[in-house]
Structure formats: C-alpha cells, structure tokens
N, C-alpha and C positions, 0 to 999 in steps of 0.2 A: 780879201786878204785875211791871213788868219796870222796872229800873233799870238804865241805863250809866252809865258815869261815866270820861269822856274829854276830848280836849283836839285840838283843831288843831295841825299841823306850820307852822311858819311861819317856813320859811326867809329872807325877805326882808319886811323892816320895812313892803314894803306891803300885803302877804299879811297882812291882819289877822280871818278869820275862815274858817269850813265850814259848808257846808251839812249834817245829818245828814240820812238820812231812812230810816225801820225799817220794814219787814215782817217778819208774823210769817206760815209756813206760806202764802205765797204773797200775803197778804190786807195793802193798803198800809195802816201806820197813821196815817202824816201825816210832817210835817218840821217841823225848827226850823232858826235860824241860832244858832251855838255862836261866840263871838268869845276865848275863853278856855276855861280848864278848867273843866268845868259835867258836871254830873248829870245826864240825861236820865231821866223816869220817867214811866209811861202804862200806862194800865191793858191789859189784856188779855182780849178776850168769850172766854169761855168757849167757842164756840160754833168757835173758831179751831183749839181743843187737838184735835189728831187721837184717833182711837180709842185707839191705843197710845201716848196719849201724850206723843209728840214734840213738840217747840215747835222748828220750823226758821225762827230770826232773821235776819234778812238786815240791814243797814248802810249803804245808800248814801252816796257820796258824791261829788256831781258837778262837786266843788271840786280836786278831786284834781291833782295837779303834780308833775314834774320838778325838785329845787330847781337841780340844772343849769343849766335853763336860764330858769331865774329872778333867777340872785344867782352872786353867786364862790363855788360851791361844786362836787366830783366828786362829789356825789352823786345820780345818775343813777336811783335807787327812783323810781317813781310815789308817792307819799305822800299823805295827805292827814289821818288823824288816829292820836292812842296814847289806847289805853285805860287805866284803872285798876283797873277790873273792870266786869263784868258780871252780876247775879243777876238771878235769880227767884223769887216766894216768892207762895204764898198769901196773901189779904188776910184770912182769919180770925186771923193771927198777928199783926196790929195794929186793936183794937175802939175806938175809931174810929182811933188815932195817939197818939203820932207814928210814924211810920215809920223806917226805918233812917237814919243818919246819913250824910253824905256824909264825905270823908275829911278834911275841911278844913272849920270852918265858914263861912270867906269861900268855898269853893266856891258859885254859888247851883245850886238844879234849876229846871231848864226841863221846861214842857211843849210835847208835838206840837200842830204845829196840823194841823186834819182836813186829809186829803188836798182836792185841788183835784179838781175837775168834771170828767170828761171827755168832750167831745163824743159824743152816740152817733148825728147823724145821718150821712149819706151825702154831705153837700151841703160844697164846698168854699168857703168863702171870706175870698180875701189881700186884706191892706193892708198898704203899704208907704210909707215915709218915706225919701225920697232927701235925703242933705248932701251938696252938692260943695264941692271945696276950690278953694284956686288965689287968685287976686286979685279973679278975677270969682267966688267960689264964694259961698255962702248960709252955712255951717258957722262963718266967725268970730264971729259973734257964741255958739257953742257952745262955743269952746276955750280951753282954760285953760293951763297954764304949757305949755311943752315944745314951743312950736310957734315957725316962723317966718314971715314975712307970707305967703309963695308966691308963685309966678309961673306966670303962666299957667292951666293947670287942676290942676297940682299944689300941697302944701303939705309939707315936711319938718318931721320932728321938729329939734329943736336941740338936744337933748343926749337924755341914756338913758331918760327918761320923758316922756311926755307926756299930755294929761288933756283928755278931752271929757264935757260936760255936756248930753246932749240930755232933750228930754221923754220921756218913760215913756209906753207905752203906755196907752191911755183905758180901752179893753175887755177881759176875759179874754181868755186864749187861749194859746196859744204861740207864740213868738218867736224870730228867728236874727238873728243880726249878721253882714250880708255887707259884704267892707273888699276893694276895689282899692288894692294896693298892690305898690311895688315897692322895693329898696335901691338905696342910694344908690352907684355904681358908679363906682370910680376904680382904671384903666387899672395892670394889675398888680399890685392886690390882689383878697385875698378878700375879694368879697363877700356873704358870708352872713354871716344876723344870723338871732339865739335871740330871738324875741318872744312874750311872754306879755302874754295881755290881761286885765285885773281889771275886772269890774262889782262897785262898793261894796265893795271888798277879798278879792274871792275871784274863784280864778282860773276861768275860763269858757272858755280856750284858749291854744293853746301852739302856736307852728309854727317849725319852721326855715323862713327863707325866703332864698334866694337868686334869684330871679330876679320875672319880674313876675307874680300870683298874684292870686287872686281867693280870698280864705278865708271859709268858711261857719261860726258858731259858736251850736248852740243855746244857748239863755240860759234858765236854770230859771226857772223860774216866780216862786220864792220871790224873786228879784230882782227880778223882774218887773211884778207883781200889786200894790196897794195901794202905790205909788212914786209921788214925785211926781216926781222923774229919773230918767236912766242914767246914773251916776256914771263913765265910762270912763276906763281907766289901760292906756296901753302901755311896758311894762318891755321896754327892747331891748340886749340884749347881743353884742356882734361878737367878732371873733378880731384885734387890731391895727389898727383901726379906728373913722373917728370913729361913734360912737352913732348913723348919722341914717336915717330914711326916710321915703318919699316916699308919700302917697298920692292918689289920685284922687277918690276917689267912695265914701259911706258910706253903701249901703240897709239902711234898721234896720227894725225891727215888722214884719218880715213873719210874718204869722197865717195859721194853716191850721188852720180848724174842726176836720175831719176826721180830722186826719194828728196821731200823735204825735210824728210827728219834722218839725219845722218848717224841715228842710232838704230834704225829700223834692222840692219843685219846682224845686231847684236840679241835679239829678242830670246833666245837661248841663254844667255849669260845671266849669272847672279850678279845683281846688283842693289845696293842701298838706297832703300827711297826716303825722301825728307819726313818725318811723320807730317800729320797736320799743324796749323800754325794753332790751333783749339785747342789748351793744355792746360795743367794747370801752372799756378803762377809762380807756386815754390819750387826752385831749380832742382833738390834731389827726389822731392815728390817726382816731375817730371821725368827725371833720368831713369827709375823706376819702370814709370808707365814704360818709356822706348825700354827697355827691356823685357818685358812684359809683351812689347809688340815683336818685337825681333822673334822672341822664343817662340812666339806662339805660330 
C-alpha cells in the first residue's frame, strides 16, 4: 500500500487545487484532483516491485506554477505541491483495517482514479471549436466578469482577471487551448504582462507575453473528461500598468487520437515559451533579461 499525504501550493486565492498523479517503477497508477491537504492511498500489484526490490515512485504534477507570476510575490520556484510524508507498508499489517491514520482526522484520503485510455491506433483525428471575439465575434455569450464589449475583431480584458465559460469537450481524447493574443500597447511604457491561465483552478499555463503571440496550452485530461465546461480564468500581472489584453481568436478541443501531445500539429505556429525558472532575483532586472530573450 502506498500512502502520500500532501497539500497544493496556492499562492493566489484563485489557485484553488493540483492535479497528483503516481507511478510506480515506470507503470501509471491513475490521478486525482487534491483541492487541500488530503491523503492519497492506492494499492500497489505486486507484479510492479522489481526483483531487487525497488519501488521507483514518481509524482506528477501538471498544475505546477510560478507564484511570480501569478500574484505579488519574488517567488520565482516552479511549485506545485508539500508533502507530509510518504510511506509504504505491506497489507498483511492491517487484516482487514483500519489502516494508518492520516495526521489530522479532518484530513480526508482520496483514491486514484484508473489511468485514462490511450489511443493505440495510427489514424489521426482533430476537432476543433473556434470563439472569435470583437463586436461581431460568437464568444459573448461565453464570458464572464473581466471582459469589455470590443471592437472590431478584438475584446480586452478590463481589469487583472478575466473568466470564460465554454463547453467541454463531448469525446475522449486530448486537448490544447490555442489563444491569439496580444498587450495592450501604450507609447513608452512597458508592455509585457505575466499571464497565467487557470482551467477550474489549477494552473494549465504561464506566459510572459509582450508582443502579439499565438499560445499553445495542453489541458490534462483530468479537467477535461466527464465536464460539463471549461471553466477559464486569466490572472494578468504587468509592471506599472493598466491590467488589460486584447484577444482575437479562441481555438479550443483540439483532439489528436494518435498523438500525446495535442500540440504536436501546431509545430508551425509562434508561440511564447516560459523562460527558465534560473534568473535573477530582481523583478526589473529580470523583465530585462525576457526581453533580451524574446529580441534575440
């Protein structure tokens, strides 16, 4: 039996959960969503324990963030969750239970749910769902606080958050969130802005964006699958500047049987990648350096 017993980082109030998800010795065991400090506990097949032994655990977490550039914070760690511990123990040592105690009894344990399906044939096939913004666009009826009317083909945020509601995909499979977008650009300031985007409170991506950008974001499954929306939240933080940006065009559910990375037919496209988390420690130092990287 394998018990963890951990807790999400949640540097900003809308960061309200983590994805976990365990392998043992290469072999996936499934995932849950943790929204506070919880137990995780799952059995383990025999059949996993190598000869000598070993039980090599693995932890993902595809929630993982910057609180930087989430919230008013220098702290610059990729973070995503703290443990309390971790054991292992033979199930002869409890005939039937109960089993060990958690450290809190308002902690609750969660179980994994089984891993998801993975395509094995050869054969590719996308669908894709376009929202455009703007006056003429299709999208108002999907957005929620943070937004202003738009003009034209575009729509600005109005202040440092903003919230889209579209439908959730019908079928399995995997999914990316591609977003045209650009800052809001006023004549001798900086304009780059820290945007992190949240599906149902957990963050799915992070970009510094300064200029006009096309960003690619897979989206786990676990938020995915069994939804009846896509709860979307954009957190945007600037340097002496109003909160706002501009977007064009929102192609969501794109599915690739085939492919586990549901960005792979995007490979053509400009997009913003995170710099590294190795920086320095002074924020306009750093905001420097990312321009410095972008230009070059």
């Amino acid at each position: 039996m394998l018990e963890a017993e951990l807790a999400p980082g949640q540097p900003s109030p809308n960061i309200t959960g983590q994805i976990v998800r365990v392998a043992v010795n290469g072999t996936n065991l499934g995932s849950v969503r943790i929204d506070g400090r919880s137990m995780v506990r799952t059995e383990i097949d025999p059949v996993l324990i190598c000869q000598n032994g070993v039980l090599k655990i693995e932890f993902g977490f595809p929630g993982f963030h910057r609180p930087d550039l989430a919230c008013d914070s220098s702290d610059e760690r990729p973070l995503s969750c703290w443990f309390s511990f971790v054991r292992v123990y033979t199930l002869d040592m409890f005939k039937p239970g109960p089993w060990f105690p958690t450290s809190h009894p308002d902690i609750p344990i969660v179980r994994l749910l089984p891993p998801f399906a993975v395509p094995s044939d050869i054969t590719t096939e996308a669908a894709h769902s376009l929202y455009t913004f703007g006056g003429a666009g299709i999208a108002q009826p999907f957005q929620g606080d943070g937004w202003d009317i738009g003009v034209d083909k575009v729509t600005s945020t109005a202040r440092s958050g903003a919230q889209l509601k579209l439908p959730a995909p019908q079928a399995p499979g995997f999914y990316a969130l591609r977003l045209d977008a650009f800052p809001v650009m006023v004549p001798g300031e900086d304009s780059m802005r820290d945007v992190t985007i949240l599906l149902d409170g957990i963050v799915v991506g992070q970009i510094i964006l300064r200029e006009p950008s096309t960003w690619i974001s897979p989206l786990p499954r676990e938020l995915t699958e069994w939804q009846d929306a896509l709860r979307l939240n954009f957190i945007i933080l600037c340097c002496g500047m109003p909160d706002r940006l501009k977007i064009r065009a929102l192609p969501t559910k794109c599915r690739h049987r085939a492919s586990r990375s549901p960005a792979s037919a995007y490979r053509g496209c400009h997009h913003v990648s995170l710099p590294p988390s190795a920086c320095a420690r002074n924020r306009p130092e750093r905001r420097r350096r990312w321009r410095r990287q972008a230009s070059s």
